[in-house]
C-alpha positions as CSV (number, residue, x, y, z in Angstrom):
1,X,5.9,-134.8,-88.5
2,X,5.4,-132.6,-85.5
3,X,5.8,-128.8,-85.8
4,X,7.1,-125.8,-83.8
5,X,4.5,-123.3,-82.9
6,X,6.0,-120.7,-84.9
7,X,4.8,-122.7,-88.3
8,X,1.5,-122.3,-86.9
9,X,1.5,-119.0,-86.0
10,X,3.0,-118.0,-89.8
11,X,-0.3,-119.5,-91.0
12,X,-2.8,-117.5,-88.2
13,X,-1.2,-114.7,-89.2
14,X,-2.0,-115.3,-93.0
15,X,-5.6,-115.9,-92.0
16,X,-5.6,-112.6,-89.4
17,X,-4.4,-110.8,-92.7
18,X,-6.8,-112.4,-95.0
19,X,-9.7,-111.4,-92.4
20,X,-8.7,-107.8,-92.4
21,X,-8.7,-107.4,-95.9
22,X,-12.0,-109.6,-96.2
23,X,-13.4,-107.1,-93.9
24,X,-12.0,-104.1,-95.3
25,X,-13.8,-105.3,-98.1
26,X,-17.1,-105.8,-97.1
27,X,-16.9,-102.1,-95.3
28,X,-16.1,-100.5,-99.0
29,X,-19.1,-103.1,-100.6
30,X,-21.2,-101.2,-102.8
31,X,-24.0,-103.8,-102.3
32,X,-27.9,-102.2,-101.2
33,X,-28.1,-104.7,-98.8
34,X,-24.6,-104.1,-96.4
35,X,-24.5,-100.6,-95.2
36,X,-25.2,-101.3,-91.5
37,X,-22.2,-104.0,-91.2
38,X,-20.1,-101.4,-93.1
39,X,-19.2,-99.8,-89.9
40,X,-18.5,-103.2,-87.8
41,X,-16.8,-104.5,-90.5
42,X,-14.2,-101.7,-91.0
43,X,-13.2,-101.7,-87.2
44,X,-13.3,-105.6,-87.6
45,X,-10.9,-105.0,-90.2
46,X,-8.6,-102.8,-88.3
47,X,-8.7,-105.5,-85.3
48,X,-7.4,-108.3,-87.2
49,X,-4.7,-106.2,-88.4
50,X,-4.0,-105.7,-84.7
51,X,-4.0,-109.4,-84.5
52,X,-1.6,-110.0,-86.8
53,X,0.6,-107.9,-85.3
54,X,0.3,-109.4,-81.8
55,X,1.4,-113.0,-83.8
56,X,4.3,-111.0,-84.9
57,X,5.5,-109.1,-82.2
58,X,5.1,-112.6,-79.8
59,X,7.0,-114.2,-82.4
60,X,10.2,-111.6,-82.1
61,X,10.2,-111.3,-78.7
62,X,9.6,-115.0,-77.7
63,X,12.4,-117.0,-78.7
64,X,11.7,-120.2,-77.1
65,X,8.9,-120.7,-79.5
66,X,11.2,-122.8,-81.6
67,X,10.7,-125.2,-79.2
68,X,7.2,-125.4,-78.1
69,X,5.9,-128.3,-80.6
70,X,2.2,-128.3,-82.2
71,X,0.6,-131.9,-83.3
72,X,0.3,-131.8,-87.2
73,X,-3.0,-131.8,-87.0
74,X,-3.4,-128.5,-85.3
75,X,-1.2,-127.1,-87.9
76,X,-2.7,-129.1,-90.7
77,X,-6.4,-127.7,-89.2
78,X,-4.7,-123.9,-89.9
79,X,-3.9,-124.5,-93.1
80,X,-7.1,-125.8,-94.2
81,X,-8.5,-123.0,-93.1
82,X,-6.5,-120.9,-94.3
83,X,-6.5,-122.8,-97.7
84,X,-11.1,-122.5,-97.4
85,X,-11.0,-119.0,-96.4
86,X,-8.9,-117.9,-99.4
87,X,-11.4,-119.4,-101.8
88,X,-14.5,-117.9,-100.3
89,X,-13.3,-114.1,-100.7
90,X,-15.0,-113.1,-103.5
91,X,-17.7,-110.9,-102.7
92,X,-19.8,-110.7,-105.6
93,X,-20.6,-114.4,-105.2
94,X,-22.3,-113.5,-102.4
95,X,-26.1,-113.0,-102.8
96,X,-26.9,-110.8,-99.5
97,X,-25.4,-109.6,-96.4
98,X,-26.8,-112.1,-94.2
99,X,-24.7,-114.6,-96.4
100,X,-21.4,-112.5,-95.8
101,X,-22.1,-112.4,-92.0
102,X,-22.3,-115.9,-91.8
103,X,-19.0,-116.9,-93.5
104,X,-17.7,-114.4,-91.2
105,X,-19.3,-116.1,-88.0
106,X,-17.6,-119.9,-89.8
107,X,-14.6,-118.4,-90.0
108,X,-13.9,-116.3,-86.5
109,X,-15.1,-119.7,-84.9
110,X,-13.1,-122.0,-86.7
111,X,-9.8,-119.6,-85.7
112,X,-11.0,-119.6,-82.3
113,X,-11.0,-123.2,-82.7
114,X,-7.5,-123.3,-83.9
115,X,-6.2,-121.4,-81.0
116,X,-8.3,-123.5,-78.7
117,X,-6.5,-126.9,-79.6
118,X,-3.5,-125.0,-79.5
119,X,-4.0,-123.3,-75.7
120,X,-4.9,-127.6,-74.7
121,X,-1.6,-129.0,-75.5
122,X,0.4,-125.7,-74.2
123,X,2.2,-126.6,-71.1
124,X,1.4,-124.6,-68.3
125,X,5.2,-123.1,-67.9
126,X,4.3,-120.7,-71.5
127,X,2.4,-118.4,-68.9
128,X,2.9,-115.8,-72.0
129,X,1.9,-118.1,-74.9
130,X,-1.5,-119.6,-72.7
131,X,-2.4,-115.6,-71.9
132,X,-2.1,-114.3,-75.5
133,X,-3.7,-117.5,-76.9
134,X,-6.5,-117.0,-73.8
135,X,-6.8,-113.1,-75.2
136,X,-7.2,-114.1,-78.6
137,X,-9.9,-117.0,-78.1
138,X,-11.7,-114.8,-76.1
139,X,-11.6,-111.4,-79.3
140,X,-12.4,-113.8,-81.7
141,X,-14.9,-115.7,-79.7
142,X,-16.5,-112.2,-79.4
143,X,-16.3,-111.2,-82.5
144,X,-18.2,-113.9,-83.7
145,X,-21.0,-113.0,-80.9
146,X,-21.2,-109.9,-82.1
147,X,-21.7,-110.5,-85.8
148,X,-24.4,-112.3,-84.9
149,X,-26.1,-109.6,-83.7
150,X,-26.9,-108.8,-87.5
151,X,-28.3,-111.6,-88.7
């Protein structure tokens, strides 16, 4: 059973959500290892808030996203992740900083993935659905680049 968009974003906003409070809490972290991500990962934190956000607001203002259908797989590829991301967000099973980094890098590409398979199947007449999925591809494609940078 095929899905309207909407379903999907409900669940990217879940996983924007669960990012910014997985960063917000690897920027409070007491661990000796993670004070020089602290900083990246509080303004990390605050930008997937922001995404979240964007989700919604799109979602009120666009009212034609009822229609636009999403393969179950794409959805069914959100909620996995989703479903993965929740379980992983226990930081004191992490043994190092390099280790938190990395889940971070899985998990900004595999949303960027998510938005990718989405932006494929969007017909080219959602000129405002292809540009925010095209701005969000491109912050978390980034984001992932950048945490890089510390391991």
């Amino acid at each position: 059973m095929d899905r309207n968009i909407k379903e999907v974003f409900y669940l990217l906003i879940k996983l924007e959500d669960n990012f910014s409070n997985f960063y917000k809490n690897i920027s409070v972290f007491s661990g000796k290892n993670i004070s020089k991500i602290k900083t990246v990962a509080l303004v990390l934190s605050r930008e997937e808030k922001g995404h979240a956000q964007l989700y919604r607001d799109f979602l009120q203002k666009y009212q034609y996203l009822n229609e636009v259908i999403i393969e179950d797989r794409i959805y069914e590829k959100a909620r996995d992740i989703v479903n993965e991301f929740k379980k992983t967000l226990q930081l004191d099973a992490f043994k190092n900083e390099k280790e938190l980094i990395e889940l971070a890098i899985y998990y900004e590409e595999k949303n960027s993935e998510v938005l990718k398979s989405i932006l494929e199947i969007t017909p080219e007449s959602n000129v405002n659905l292809i540009e925010l999925l095209t701005l969000l591809i491109k912050i978390e494609d980034t984001h992932a680049e950048n945490l890089k940078k510390f391991i």
